[in-house]
C-alpha positions, 0 to 999 in steps of 0.5 A: 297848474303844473308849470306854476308848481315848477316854477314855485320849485325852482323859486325854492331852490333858489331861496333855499341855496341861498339860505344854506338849505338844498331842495329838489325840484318836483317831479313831474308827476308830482300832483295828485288830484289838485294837491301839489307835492314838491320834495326838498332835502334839508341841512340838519346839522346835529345828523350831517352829512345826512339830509331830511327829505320833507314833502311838502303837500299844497292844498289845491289853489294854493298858486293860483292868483285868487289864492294869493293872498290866503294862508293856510294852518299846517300839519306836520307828520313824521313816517313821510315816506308813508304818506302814499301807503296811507292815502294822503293826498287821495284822502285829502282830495275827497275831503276837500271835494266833499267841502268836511275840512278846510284846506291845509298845507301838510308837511311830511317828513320822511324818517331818519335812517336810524328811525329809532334814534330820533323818534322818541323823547325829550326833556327840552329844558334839560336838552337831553333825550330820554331813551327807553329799552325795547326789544331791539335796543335803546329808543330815542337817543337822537330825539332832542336833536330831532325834536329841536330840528323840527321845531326850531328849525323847520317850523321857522323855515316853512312859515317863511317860505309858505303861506302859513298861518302862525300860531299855534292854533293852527300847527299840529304834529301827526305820527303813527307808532314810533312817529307818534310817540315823537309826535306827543313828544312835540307836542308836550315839549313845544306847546308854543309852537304846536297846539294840536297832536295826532298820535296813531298806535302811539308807542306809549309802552317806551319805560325806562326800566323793562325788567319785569312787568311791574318795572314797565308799569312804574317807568313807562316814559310818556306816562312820567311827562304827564304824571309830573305836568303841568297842563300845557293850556290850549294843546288838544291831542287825538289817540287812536289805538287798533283794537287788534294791534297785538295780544300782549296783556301785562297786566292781565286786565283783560284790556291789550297793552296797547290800548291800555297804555294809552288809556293809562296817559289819558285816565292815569295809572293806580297799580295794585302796590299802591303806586300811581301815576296822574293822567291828563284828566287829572291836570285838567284836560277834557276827555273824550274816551269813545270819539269813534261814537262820539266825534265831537271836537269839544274835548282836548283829549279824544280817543278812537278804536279803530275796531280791528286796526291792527299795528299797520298802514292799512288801520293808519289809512283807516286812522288818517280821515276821522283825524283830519276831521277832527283837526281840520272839520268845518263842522 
């Protein structure tokens, strides 16, 4: 097994260098629980000199000559370097020993060294950024570029090097906090490329204008995409939100940020002065507000507490199995 994952390496290495694009091979100890890992590094332009690390995790068989033939739906995720502080491949390998979910090649992407330039949102037709204030400065000034990169560039050079299945049915984008933001942005902006989104703790609170809470309220980001639509037909989208991932309360409604953030984009938003904004159910997408009751796939929208999740890598790991159940099941 392992010389054939080698072998497959250096196969893109060479595929890669011919290309314009530069790989890693594997290390040895690149294979957990029958799921091969195998790191590449990736030219993107627009952040040269700077190279994207992306592990790509294959399901288990995936070189084996009974395999040959088969191809798999892919799920990009950003935050790549996390992938073993949330237990992918282990997650993974349960699931597939307990037969709950179909095999699935995930591509994981590490962050870039500014994480907060390129996770963030982007006005595709336009091609510009939309860059919102935090605390620790301007988020999102780079996610056009970013966002493009992943869709236009890594997207195409994964199909062609792998054995995926290519529509978009059978894409999704995972993120967690910033991540996911990026991840609905992806999402929203690229429903021809990809039709599912996982969004762990998204950070739903990005605005344009944080100069008082009212402010906030009227220019969150992620809030104004959906309130101007329209619906993106086919693209299904999992929130998952801690129910102790802070304290912050804006609005004094007894409901934290956080969560009601993101029950703002699925529900939409009415503020006491009359202003008002349209959630995904007003454009028309099925929603289904208690999944963590309720896991049923037969809604677009779904939304899990994670009871006690906190903002972390503990409640994401917590997160990752009902999200890939929902995504990938077999029931």
């Amino acid at each position: 097994m392992m010389r054939s994952c080698l072998f497959i390496a250096l196969l893109l290495l060479t595929c890669c260098v011919s290309e314009g694009w530069s790989a890693e091979v594997p290390a040895a100890s690149a294979t957990v629980a029958g799921t091969a890992a195998i790191r590449l590094q990736l030219d993107a332009p627009a952040f040269a000199p700077e190279k994207i690390k992306v592990v790509i995790y294959l399901p288990p068989n995936y070189n084996t000559a009974a395999a040959a033939s088969r191809r798999y739906p892919v799920l990009y995720a950003n935050d790549g370097q996390d992938m073993p502080a949330v237990d992918l491949q282990a997650t993974l390998a349960r699931l597939y020993r307990e037969h709950a979910i179909e095999p699935v090649i995930v591509v994981a992407i590490d962050m870039l060294s500014d994480r907060a330039s390129g996770y963030g949102l982007s006005d595709r037709v336009a091609s510009r950024s939309l860059v919102g204030g935090s605390r620790i400065g301007p988020i999102g000034t780079r996610a056009q570029d970013y966002s493009h990169w992943v869709a236009t560039m890594l997207v195409p050079y994964v199909d062609a090097h792998y054995r995926t299945r290519r529509s978009v049915r059978d894409r999704a984008m995972l993120g967690w906090s910033l991540g996911a933001l990026n991840a609905f942005n992806l999402g929203w902006e690229y429903p021809d490329v990809f039709g599912w989104v996982g969004a762990f703790s998204p950070s739903f609170w990005l605005a344009a204008d944080r100069s008082n809470v009212t402010a906030i309220e009227h220019t969150r980001l992620v809030q104004g995409m959906v309130d101007h639509g329209p619906i993106r037909a086919g693209l299904k989208m999992w929130f998952a939100v801690g129910t102790a991932e802070e304290t912050s309360d804006r609005d004094g409604n007894g409901i934290i940020d956080a969560i009601n953030d993101v029950q703002d984009v699925i529900e939409g938003y009415r503020g006491p002065d009359g202003f008002h904004a349209r959630g995904l159910k007003q454009l028309g997408y099925t929603v289904n507000l208690d999944y963590a009751r309720h896991p049923s796939r037969d809604t677009d929208v779904a939304l899990f507490l994670l009871q006690g999740g906190k903002h972390n890598q503990t409640s994401w790991k917590q997160m990752l199995p009902p999200f890939l159940l929902w995504a990938y099941g077999k029931h």
